[in-house]
C-alpha positions in Angstrom: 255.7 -72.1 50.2 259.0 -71.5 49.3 261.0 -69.8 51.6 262.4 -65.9 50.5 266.0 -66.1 51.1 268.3 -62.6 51.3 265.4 -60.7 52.0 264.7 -58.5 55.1 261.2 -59.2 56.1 260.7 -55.8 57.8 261.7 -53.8 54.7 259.6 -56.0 52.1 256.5 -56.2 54.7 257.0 -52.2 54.8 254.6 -50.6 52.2 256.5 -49.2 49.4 254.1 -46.3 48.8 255.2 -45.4 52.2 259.2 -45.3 52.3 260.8 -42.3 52.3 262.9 -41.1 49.4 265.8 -38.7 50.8 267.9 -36.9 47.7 271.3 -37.9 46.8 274.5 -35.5 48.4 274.7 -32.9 45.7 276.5 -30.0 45.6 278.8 -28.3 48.5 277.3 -28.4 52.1 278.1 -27.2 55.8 277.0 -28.6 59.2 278.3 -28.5 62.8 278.5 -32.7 62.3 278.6 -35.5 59.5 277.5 -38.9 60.7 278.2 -41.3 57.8 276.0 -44.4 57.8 272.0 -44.2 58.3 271.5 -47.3 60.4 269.7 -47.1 63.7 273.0 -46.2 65.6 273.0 -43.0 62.8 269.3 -42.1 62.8 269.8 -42.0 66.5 272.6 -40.1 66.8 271.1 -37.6 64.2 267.7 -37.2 66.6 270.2 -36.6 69.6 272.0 -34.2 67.8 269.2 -32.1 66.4 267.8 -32.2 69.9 271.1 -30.6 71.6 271.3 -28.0 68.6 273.8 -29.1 66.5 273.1 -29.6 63.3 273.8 -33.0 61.2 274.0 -33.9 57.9 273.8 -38.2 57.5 275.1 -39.5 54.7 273.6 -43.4 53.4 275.8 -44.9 50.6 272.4 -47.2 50.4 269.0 -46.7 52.0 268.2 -45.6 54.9 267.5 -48.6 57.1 268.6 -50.7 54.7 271.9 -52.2 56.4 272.1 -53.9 59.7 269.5 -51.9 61.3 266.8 -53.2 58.7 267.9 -56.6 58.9 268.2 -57.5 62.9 266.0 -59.3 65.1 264.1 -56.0 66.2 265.4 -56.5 69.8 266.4 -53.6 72.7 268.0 -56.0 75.0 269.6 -55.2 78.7 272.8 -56.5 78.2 275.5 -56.0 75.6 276.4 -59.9 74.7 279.7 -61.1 76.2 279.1 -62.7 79.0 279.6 -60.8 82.1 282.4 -63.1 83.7 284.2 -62.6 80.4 284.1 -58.9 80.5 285.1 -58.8 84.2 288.1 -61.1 83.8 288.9 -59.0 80.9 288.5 -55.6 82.3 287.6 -55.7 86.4 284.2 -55.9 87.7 284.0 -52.0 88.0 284.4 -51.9 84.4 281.8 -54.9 83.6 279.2 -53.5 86.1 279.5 -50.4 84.6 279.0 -51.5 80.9 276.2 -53.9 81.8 274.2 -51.1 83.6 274.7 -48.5 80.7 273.5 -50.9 78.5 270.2 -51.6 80.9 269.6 -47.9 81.2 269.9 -47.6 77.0 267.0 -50.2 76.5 264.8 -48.2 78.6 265.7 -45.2 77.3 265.6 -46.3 73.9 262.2 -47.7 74.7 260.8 -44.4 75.9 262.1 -42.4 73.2 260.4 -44.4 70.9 257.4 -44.0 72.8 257.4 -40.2 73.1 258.1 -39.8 69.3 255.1 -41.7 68.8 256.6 -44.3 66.3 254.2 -46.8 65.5 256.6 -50.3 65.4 255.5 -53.0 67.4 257.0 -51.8 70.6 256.4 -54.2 72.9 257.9 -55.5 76.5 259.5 -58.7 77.2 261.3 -61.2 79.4 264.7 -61.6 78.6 266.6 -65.1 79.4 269.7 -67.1 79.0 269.1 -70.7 78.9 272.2 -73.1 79.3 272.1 -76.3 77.6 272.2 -79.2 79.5 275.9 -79.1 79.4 276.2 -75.4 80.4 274.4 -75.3 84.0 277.3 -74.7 86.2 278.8 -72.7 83.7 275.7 -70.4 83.7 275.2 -70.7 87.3 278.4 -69.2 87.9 277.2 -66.1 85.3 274.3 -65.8 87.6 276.3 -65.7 90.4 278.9 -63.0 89.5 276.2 -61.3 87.7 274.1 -61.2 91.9 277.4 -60.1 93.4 277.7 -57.0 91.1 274.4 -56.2 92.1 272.8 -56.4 88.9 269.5 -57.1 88.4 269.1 -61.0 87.6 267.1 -63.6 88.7 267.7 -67.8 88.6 264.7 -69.5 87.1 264.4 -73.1 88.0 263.7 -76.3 85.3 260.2 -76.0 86.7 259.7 -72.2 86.3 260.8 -72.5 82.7 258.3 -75.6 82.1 255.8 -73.1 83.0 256.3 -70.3 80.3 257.0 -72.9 77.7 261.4 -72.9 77.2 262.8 -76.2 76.1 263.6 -78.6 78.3 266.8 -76.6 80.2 268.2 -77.2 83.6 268.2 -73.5 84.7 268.0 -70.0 83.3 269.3 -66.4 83.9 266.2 -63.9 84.2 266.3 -60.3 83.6 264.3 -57.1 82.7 264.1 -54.0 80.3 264.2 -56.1 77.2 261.5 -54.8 74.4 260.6 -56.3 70.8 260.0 -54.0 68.1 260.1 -54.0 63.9 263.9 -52.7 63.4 263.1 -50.9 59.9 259.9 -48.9 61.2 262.1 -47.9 64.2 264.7 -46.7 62.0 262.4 -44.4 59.8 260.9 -42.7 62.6 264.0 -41.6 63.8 265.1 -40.6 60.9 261.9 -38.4 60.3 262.4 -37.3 63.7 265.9 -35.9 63.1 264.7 -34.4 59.7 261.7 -32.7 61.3 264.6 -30.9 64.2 266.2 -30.0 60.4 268.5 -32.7 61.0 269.6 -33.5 56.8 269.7 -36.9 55.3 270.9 -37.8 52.3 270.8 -41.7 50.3 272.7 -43.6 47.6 276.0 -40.6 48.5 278.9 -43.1 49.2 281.6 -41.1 50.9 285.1 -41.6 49.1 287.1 -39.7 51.3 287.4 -37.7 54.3 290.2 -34.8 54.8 291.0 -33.7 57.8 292.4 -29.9 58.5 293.3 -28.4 61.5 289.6 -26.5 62.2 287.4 -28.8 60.3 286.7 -32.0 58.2 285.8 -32.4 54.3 283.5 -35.5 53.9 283.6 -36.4 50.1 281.2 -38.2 48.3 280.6 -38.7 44.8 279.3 -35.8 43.8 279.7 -33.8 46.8 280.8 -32.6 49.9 280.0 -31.5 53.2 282.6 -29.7 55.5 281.9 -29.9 59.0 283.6 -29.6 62.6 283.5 -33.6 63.6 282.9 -36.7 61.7 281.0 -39.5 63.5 281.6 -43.1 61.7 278.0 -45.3 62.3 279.0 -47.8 59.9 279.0 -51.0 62.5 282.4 -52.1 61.3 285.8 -50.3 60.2 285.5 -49.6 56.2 288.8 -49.7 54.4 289.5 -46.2 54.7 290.6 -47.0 58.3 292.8 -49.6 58.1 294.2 -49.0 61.5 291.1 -49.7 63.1 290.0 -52.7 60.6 292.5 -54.9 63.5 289.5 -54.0 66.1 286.7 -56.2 64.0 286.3 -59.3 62.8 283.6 -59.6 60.2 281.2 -62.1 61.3 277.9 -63.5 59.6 274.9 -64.2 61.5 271.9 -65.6 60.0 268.1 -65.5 61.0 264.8 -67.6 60.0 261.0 -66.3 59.8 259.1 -69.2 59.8 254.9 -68.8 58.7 252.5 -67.7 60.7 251.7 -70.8 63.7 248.4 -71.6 64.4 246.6 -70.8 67.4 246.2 -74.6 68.8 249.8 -75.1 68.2 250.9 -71.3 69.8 249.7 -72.3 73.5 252.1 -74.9 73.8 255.5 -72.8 72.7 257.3 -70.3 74.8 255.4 -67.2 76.3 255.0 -64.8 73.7 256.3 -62.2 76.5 260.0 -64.2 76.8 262.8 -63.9 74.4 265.7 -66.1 75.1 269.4 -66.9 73.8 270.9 -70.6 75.1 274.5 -71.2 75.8 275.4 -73.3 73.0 278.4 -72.2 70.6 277.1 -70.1 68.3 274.2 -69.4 70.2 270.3 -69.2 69.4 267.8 -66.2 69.8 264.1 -66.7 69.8 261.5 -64.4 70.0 258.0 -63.9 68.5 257.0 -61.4 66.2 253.6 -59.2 66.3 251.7 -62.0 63.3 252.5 -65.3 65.1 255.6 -65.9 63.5 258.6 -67.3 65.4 262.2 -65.9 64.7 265.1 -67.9 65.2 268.7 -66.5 64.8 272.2 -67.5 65.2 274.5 -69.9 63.4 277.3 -67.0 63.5 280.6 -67.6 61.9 283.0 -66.0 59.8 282.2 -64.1 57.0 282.4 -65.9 53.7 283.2 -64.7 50.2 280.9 -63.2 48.1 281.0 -65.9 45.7 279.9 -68.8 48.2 277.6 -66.5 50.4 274.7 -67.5 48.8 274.9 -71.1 49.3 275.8 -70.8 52.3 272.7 -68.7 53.6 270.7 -71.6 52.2 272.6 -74.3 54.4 273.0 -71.7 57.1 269.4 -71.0 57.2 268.2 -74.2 57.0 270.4 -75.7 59.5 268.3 -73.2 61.5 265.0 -74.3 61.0 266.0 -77.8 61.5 267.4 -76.6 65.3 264.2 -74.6 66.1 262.1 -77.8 65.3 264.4 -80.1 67.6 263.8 -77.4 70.1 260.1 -77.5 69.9 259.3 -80.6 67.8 255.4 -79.7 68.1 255.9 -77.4 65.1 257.2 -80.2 62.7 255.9 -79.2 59.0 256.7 -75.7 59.6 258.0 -74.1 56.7 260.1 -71.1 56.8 259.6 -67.8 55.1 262.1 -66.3 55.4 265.5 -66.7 55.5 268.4 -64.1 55.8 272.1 -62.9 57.3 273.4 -60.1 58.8 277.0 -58.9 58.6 278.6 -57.2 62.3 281.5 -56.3 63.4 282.7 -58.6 66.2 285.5 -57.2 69.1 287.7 -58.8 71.0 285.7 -58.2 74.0 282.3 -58.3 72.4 281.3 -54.7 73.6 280.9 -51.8 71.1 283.9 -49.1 70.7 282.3 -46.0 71.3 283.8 -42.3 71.0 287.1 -40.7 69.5 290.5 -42.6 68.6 294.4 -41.0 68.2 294.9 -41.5 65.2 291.5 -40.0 63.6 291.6 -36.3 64.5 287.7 -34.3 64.6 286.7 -38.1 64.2 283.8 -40.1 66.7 283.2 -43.7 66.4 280.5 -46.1 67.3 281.1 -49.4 65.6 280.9 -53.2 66.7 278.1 -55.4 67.3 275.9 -55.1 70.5 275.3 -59.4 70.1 271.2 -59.5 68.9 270.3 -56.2 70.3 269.8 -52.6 68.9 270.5 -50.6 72.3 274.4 -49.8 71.6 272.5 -47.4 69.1 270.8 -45.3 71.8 274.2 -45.4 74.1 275.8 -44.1 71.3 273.7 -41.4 70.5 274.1 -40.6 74.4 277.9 -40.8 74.7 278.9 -39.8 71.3 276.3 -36.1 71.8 278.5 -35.5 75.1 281.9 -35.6 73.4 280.3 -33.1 70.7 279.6 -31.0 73.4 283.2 -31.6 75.1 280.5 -32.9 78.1 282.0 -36.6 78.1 281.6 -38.2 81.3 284.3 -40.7 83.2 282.2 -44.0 82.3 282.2 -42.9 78.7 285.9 -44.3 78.7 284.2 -47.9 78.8 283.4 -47.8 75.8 286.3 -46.0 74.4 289.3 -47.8 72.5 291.7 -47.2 74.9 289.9 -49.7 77.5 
C-alpha cells in the first residue's frame, strides 16, 4: 500500500457526488455581518448568527471545509492546550479556571448542537487523558494538582488503571470528561447547511483583497465583488497579511498527522480503549485516538512552519517519523502501513489560548484566530462570544479571550 501523503482523509473519503457547490461572490451584496473564512470556527459562527437574526454572508477563498477544519483530528476536547499551570502563572488562576471551564462547557455544547441539527459525523464520546512520559510524572502530577485546587473536573489514573484500558506503559495520567470524536469535514458541512437553511449566505473560491472601513459600515472586497456590512468577523485561524499588526500574535506552526490501515480485530483488543483519546507530555507531543473503521490516528511532530519549497519532503520525514513513534508505542502493530499521511498549518499564541473578539486598531472588526492545540471546541466558544459582542451583549469572562489579556 502506499501511503497518500497531503491528502485529508475526511474530504477524499467524503463522496464527491455529495459536496456542496456554493457560487462564487459576484456582484454587490449587503448583510448585517461578513465572516471571512468557512472553516468550522466560520460555519459556526454563521449557524449562531442566523439563529440570533442577523444575517451573514461567509466568504471561502477555497472550499468550504477545505482548510484546517477539514484536515484536524476530528476532536471536541475539554481543554484548550496549554497547560493549566502555564496559563495560571501567566494570567492568575481566576483567569486559567475560567478559560478551562469555558472551554469544557464548549465541548458539550458543541456536542449537543451537533446532535440537535442531526448531522450524521461519527459523533461519538470519549475519555480524554494526558499521559506523562516516564520523565514527566511529577511534572504532571503537579498539573493534576493545581488543576484539583481550581476545582476542575480531573481525575489521577494510576500505572495500573491505565494497564487496564490499554495506554503505553506510563507512570500516571490526568483523567477528564466532555471529550467527543467526530469526522471534522462532515461536521463542517452540516453547519454550513444549517446556517444556509436560517438564509445564512456562503460563498467559495471569493478571496477577499481588501476590506475598508467607514465610520457606519465595512466594504469586504473580493475579486469580483463586494459585500458591505456593519462588522467584519476574521475566522481565518491565523493573522493574513492584511493585518500586520496582529501577524506579532502568531506563530505559524506545522503539525502533522498519520492514518494508518484498518487493524484487525485480534490485534484491536490489545491497544488502547477505543473510548480514550490521549496526548503524552513529551515535546512536541502525541495525540491518539481511533477512528469509526478501525484505524488509528496519530498526530503531533509540531514545529515551525517550513517553506513551501521543502514542505513536501518534509511531510514525508515528518509523517514517517510518526508512524515509527506509534509503533514503539504499541509494538504489537509492527507491519502496519500507513495511509495516510498529512499536516496542518495553526496559528500558535504566546499563551496557547485562542484571541477571541474585537481589537483597537481594527474598527467594526471581530476576531477568532489561534489554535485550540488538537481540538475543534474554540470554534463553538467563538461562535458564543463573538454573537454576544454583535449584539453589544458581551459578558465580563469574554475579556479572557480578548487581546488585551
Amino acid at each position: 500500500m502506499r501511503t497518500r501523503y497531503g491528502i485529508s482523509p475526511w474530504i477524499e473519503q467524503f463522496p464527491s457526488s455529495r459536496r456542496p457547490d456554493y457560487p462564487r461572490l459576484r456582484g454587490e451584496q449587503t448583510a448585517d455581518v461578513v465572516i471571512i473564512g468557512a472553516g468550522i470556527t466560520g460555519c459556526a459562527t454563521a449557524y449562531a448568527c442566523a439563529v440570533a437574526g442577523i444575517k451573514a454572508i461567509v466568504l471561502e477563498a477555497d472550499r468550504v471545509a477545505h482548510g484546517s477544519a477539514g484536515r484536524s483530528a476530528g476532536l471536541l476536547l475539554p481543554d484548550p492546550g496549554p497547560a493549566f499551570r502555564d496559563v495560571e502563572q501567566r494570567h492568575g488562576v481566576r483567569v486559567a479556571r475560567t478559560a478551562f471551564e469555558a472551554w469544557r462547557r464548549a465541548s458539550l455544547e458543541g456536542a449537543a448542537l451537533l446532535r440537535r441539527l442531526n448531522i450524521k459525523c461519527g459523533l461519538a464520546s470519549l475519555a480524554p487523558l494526558v499521559v506523562a512520559a516516564r520523565e514527566d510524572e511529577k511534572k504532571l502530577k503537579q498539573e493534576y494538582d493545581a488543576r484539583a485546587k481550581a476545582k476542575l473536573d480531573v481525575s489521577w489514573l494510576s500505572p495500573k488503571q491505565l494497564s487496564k484500558i490499554g495506554v503505553p506503559d506510563a507512570p500516571g495520567a490526568i483523567r477528564m470528561r466532555d471529550a467527543f470524536a467526530l469526522d471534522p469535514y462532515r461536521a463542517c458541512l452540516g453547519l454550513a447547511a444549517a446556517a444556509v437553511s436560517r438564509r445564512a449566505v456562503i460563498f467559495e473560491r471569493s478571496r477577499v483583497k481588501k476590506v475598508k472601513v467607514a465610520r457606519r459600515h465595512v466594504d469586504v472586497i473580493g475579486e469580483a465583488g463586494t459585500v458591505r456590512a456593519g462588522t467584519v468577523i476574521v475566522t481565518t485561524g491565523t493573522a493574513s497579511l492584511e493585518f500586520k499588526q496582529l501577524r506579532r500574535h502568531f506563530k505559524r506552526r506545522e503539525s502533522y498527522l498519520v492514518l494508518t490501515e484498518p487493524i484487525p480485530a485480534p490485534v484491536r483488543k490489545q491497544l488502547v480503549s477505543r473510548d480514550t483519546t490521549f496526548s503524552d507530555t513529551r515535546t512536541p507531543h502525541h495525540r491518539v485516538r481511533w477512528t469509526s473503521d478501525d484505524r488509528l490516528l496519530v498526530g503531533g511532530a509540531e514545529q515551525d512552519e517550513t517553506s513551501e519549497r521543502k514542505r513536501a519532503a518534509v511531510l514525508v520525514q515528518r509523517t514517517g517519523q510518526l508512524m515509527y513513534e506509534l509503533l514503539t508505542m504499541f509494538p504489537i502493530i509492527s507491519g502496519l502501513m500507513p495511509e495516510y499521511g498529512w499536516e496542518l498549518i495553526s496559528g500558535e499564541t504566546a499563551d496557547g489560548l485562542m484571541y477571541i473578539g474585537p481589537h483597537r486598531n481594527y474598527p467594526r472588526h471581530l476576531f477568532a484566530l489561534g489554535s485550540g492545540g488538537d481540538s475543534m471546541t474554540g470554534a463553538f466558544l467563538a461562535a458564543r462570544i463573538l454573537v454576544r459582542a454583535l449584539q453589544d451583549a458581551s459578558e465580563k469572562e469574554d475579556a479572557v479571550w480578548g487581546f488585551t489579556r
